[in-house]
N, C-alpha and C positions, 0 to 999 in steps of 0.2 A: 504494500500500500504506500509504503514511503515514497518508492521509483516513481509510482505513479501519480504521488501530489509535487515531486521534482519535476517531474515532466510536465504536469502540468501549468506548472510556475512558468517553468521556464518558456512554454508555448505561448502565455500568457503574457509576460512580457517583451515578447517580440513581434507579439498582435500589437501592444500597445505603441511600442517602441517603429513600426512601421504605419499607422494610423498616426503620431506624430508627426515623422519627417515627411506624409505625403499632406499634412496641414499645412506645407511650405512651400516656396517654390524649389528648392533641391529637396530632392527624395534617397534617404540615404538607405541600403539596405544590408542586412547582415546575412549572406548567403553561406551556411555551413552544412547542410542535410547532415550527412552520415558521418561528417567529424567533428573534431573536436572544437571546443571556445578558441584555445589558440591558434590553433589553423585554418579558421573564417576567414574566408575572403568578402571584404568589406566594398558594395561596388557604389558608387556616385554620382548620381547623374541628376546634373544642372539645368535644367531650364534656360534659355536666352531669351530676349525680345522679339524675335523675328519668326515670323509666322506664313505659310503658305498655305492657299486652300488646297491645293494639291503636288501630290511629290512625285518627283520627276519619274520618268522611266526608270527598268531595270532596281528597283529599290527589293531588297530584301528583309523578311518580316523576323526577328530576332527577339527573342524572351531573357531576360537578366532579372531571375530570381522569378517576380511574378507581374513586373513590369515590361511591357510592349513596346518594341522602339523599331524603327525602319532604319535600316543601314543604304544609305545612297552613296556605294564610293567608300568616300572617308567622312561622309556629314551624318548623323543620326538626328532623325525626327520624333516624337512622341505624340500621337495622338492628343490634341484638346479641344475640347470644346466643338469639336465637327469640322476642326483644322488641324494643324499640326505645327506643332512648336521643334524648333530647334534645339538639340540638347547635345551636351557635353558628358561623354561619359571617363570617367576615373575608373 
């Protein structure tokens, strides 16, 4: 019963802690599945100003954690609002 009020802490505070950083304009997310706290890879993606209604040809649709971004090239877009914002991934 212990493992499983652990686990659920800890599920819990990375519901809350992801419901946080998407309250912002950066969405910062802590992607670890199957290992460890130390060995989380921590991924970052920024929002910019600039907005298209539509993304160019050739874009590819790409998932980081359980966030959606379109890869065009070297530029990634994010779905918002019925547009698509520009973002900066870490």
């Amino acid at each position: 019963m212990k493992l499983f009020n652990a686990s659920f802490r800890r599920a819990s505070l990375a519901a809350i802690a992801v419901l946080a950083a998407l309250a912002t304009s950066n969405v910062s997310l802590l992607t670890s599945g199957f290992i460890g706290d130390a060995q989380a890879k921590k991924i970052v993606i920024k929002q910019t100003s600039i907005y298209v209604a539509t993304l160019p040809t050739g874009c590819v649709k790409t998932i980081y954690g359980n966030v959606t971004v379109w890869r065009c090239g070297t530029i990634y877009y994010q779905p918002y609002k019925g547009r698509y914002v520009r973002v900066y991934i870490n």
